[in-house]
C-alpha positions, 0 to 999 in steps of 0.5 A: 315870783319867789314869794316865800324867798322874798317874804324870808328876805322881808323877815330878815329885815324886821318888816311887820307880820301886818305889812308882808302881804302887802310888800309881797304883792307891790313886788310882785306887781312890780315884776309883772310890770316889768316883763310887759317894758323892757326888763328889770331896767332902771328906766323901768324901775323909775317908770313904775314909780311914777305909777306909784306917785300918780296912785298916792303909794308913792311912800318911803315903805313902797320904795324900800321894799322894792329896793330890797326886791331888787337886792333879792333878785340880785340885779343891781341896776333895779336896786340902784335906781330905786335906792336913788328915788329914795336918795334925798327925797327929803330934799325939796321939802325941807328946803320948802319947810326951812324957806318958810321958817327963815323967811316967811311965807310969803318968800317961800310962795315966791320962790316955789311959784308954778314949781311947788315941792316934787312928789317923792319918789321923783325919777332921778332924771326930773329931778334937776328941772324941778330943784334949778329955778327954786335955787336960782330964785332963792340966790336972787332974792337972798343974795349968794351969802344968806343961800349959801347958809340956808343950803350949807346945814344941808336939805337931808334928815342927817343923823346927829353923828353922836358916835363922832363925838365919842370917836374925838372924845377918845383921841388926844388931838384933832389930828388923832382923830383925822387919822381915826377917821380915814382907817374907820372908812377904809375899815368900812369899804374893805368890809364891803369889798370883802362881803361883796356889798355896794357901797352906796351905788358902787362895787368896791374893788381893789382900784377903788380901794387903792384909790382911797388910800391914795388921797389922803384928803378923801374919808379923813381930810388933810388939816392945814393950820385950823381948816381939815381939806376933804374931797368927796368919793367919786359916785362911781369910782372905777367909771369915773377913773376910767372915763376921758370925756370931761361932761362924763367924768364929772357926771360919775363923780356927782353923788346929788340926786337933785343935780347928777342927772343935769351935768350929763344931760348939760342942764343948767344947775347953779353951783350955790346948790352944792352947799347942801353938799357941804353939808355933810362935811359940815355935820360930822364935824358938828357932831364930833366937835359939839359946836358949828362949823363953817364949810366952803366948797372950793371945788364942784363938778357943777362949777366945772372942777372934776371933784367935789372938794371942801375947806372945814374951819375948824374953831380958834379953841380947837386943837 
């Protein structure tokens, strides 16, 4: 292993001068740990992490130091699969937390029953079994309504998107602001593609691009009288345009974490869930508007629609 490459790496990104070795050493234990599997395969990546949460080092720190590691070593696929693990592993236990707060205790205990919270850093392929019966209990026993709204505030430590309030505070209209929304993440990907950086788990080539600009609901929204329509970004774009079979397609599209896993192996996963989706339509809107929003989901791949589409209903006051 380079360690001195790895450590300039570590210090690029402001990691601690008392927290190197330690970093340098859980990537090198990594890498030792790969050549005796198969490789720097994400199947490796998610096998090592259960050897973490079965030693209690299964930290945020750990995880995001071996995801850099995989940035270093340029292999996309190590850098992906622990970039999942990380990727709403706060899920679970705020839903656990919220369930408690809303509703008590007990309920929570009941719900959570013979499940409990899954530890982070949970492989994305074990992750739906884990989240499916507590959602279906919660559906039960709150009624569709009331888990809708628990699920639609979102289970993610979202940002309080401040910088959306500044960016509608300078535009005259909401329209204006729709307008801003969409240059700004095209701006974004074209920053991405240029630099050859992956936005999320997807390269940015010319067709994804192409493909953005080609929906006008995708990274702004469409308003029609006072609800803004929004359609989510495929997970990974270019495989999802490519591919025919429908199980496939909706599983390229799926960004959750919690679900992905499930659409491709046909597990069951009840499509409420996707209201934690919703969420972070939801939230921006919050934050720009400085008031609550109400966001439906029209359209889930995990209720068979081959995209992830939302309704925001935006307040009688606003125009």
């Amino acid at each position: 292993m380079d360690q001195q490459g790895f450590r300039v790496l570590l210090e690029g990104r402001k990691v601690p001068a008392e927290k190197m070795d330690s970093a340098l050493a859980l990537a090198e234990r990594f890498e030792m740990f790969a050549t005796q599997q198969d490789g720097f395969s994400a199947e490796t990546a998610w096998a090592f992490s259960k050897v973490l949460i079965a030693e209690g080092q299964n930290s945020e720190e750990n995880f995001i130091t071996l995801a850099r590691y995989g940035l270093f070593i340029k292999n996309n696929t190590v850098y992906i699969a622990f970039l999942e693990v990380l990727d709403g592993g706060e899920a679970q236990e705020n839903l656990y937390k919220q369930v408690a707060e809303k509703y008590g205790e007990a309920l929570r205990d009941e719900v959570f029953a013979g499940i409990g919270v899954a530890p982070y850093g949970l492989p994305t392929p074990e992750k739906p079994r884990t989240m499916q019966p507590v959602v279906e209990r919660l559906e039960k026993v709150l009624g569709p309504e009331a888990c809708r709204a628990l699920l639609a505030d979102s289970l993610r430590d979202l940002p309080d998107y401040a910088w959306e309030r500044e960016i509608y505070q300078s535009c005259a209209s909401v329209d204006e602001y729709i307008v801003k929304k969409k240059q700004k993440f095209m701006e974004q990907m074209e920053t991405y593609q240029r630099e050859g950086r992956l936005f999320f788990a997807q390269e940015v080539t010319d067709e994804v691009l192409e493909y953005i600009r080609s929906e006008p609901e995708m990274g702004g929204g469409v308003r029609v009288g006072n609800i803004v329509y929004e359609t989510k970004i495929p997970f990974l774009t270019r495989e999802y345009l490519a591919e025919s079979d429908p199980t496939l397609k909706r599983y390229y599209y799926c960004h959750c974490p919690w679900a992905r896993a499930a659409v491709k192996s046909g597990e069951k996963v009840a499509p409420i869930f996707c209201n934690c989706s919703a969420g972070f339509h939801k939230k921006p809107w919050e934050g720009a508007l400085g008031q609550k929003v109400q966001v439906d989901v029209l359209e889930s791949v995990l209720k068979g629609d081959n995209r992830c589409r939302f309704a925001i209903h935006l307040p009688e006051d606003v125009k």
